[in-house]
N, C-alpha and C positions, 0 to 999 in steps of 0.2 A: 288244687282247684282255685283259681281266679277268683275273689271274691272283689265285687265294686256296689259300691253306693253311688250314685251320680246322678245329677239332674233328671227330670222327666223332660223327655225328645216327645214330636207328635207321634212317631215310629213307634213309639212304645204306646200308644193307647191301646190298638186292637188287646193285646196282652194282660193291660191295668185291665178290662173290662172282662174279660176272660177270669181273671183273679178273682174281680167283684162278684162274677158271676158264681164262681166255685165256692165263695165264703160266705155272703153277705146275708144268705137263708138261716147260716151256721149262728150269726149273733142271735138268732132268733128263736132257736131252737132250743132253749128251757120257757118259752111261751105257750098258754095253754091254747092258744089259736092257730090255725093255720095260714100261711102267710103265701101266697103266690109272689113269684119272683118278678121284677120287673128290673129292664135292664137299666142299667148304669143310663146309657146317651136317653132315655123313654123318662128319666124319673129329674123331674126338671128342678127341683131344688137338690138334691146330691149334684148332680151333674151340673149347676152353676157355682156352688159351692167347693167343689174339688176343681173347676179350671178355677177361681179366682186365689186357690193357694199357692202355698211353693211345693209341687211335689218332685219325692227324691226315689228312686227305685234302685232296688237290690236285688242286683244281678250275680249269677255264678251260671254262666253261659246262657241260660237263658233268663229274664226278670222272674222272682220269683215270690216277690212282697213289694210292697211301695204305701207309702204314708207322705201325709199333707198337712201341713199345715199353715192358717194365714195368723199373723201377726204372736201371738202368744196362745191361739186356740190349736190344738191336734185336730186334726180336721177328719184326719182317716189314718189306718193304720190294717192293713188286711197283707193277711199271708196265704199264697197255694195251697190248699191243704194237703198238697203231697212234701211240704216244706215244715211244717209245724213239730215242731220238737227242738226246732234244730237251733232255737237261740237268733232267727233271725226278726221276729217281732221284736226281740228286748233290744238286738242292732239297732234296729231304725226306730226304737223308740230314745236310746240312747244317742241317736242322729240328732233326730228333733230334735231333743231335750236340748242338745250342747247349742245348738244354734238360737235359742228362744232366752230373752235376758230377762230374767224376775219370776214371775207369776206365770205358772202355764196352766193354761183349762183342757180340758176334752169332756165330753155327752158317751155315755154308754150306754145300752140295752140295759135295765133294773138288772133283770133275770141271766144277763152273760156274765156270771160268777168266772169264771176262768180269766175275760176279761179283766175284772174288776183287779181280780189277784195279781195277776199282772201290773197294772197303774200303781196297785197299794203300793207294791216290791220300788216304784222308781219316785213313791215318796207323796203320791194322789190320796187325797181323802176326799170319801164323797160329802157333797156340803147340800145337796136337796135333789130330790124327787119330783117329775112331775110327768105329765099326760103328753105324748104327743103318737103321730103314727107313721104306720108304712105300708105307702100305698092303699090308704083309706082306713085303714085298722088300728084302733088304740091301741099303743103299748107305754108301758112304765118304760122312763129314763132317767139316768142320775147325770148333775154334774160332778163333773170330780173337778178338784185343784189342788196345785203341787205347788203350795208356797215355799217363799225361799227364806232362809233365816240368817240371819248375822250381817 
């Protein structure tokens, strides 16, 4: 099976949002609240924030993950959840990764432990905590950064 990493086309949006759609409930989901979905193009700071990155999607016949990001920030990073297992998160985290020179940040959900474990594995510590939300609802967020040494 074909496997490609490649720039994000507009052709591939219907799909990236499809994705967003399938996962983005999932970061939310050791939250004691409940969270109504709102879509990716409706939710106006994510959807200004992912056009103004580089995003790269990963395909194996049809996109199946895709991550973003602008300057040395990870911007996004979300996989199909009929894909999840399969090492294609740690790809396209190790995409970004190699393309970003020094210091890379990313923001995660407090409570998306699986998340977190993830970032730790490619070398992230979180450095603070704080307040913000989704789609009107507080939740805990950390940043992580993955300094570089030597």
């Amino acid at each position: 099976m074909q496997l490609t990493i490649r720039p994000f086309r507009e052709t591939d949006f219907p799909r990236i949002q499809e994705i967003y759609a399938r996962s983005k409930l999932d970061e939310l989901t050791f939250e004691d609240q409940t969270f109504e979905f709102l879509p990716l193009d409706q939710d106006n700071r994510r959807f200004k924030g992912l056009l103004a990155s580089q995003i790269v999607v990963y395909e194996q016949q049809e996109i199946v993950g895709y991550a973003a990001r602008k300057h040395s920030e990870i911007t996004a990073l979300f996989v199909h959840p009929e894909g999840r297992g399969a090492g294609i998160g740690k790809t396209l985290m190790q995409h970004v990764l190699d393309k970003i020179k020094g210091e890379a940040i990313l923001y995660v959900v407090s409570s998306n432990l699986p998340a977190i474990r993830l970032y730790e594995r490619f070398g992230f510590a979180l450095t603070k905590q704080f307040m913000t939300d989704y789609n009107g609802i507080p939740v805990s967020a950390s940043m992580m950064v993955r300094r570089v040494t030597g």
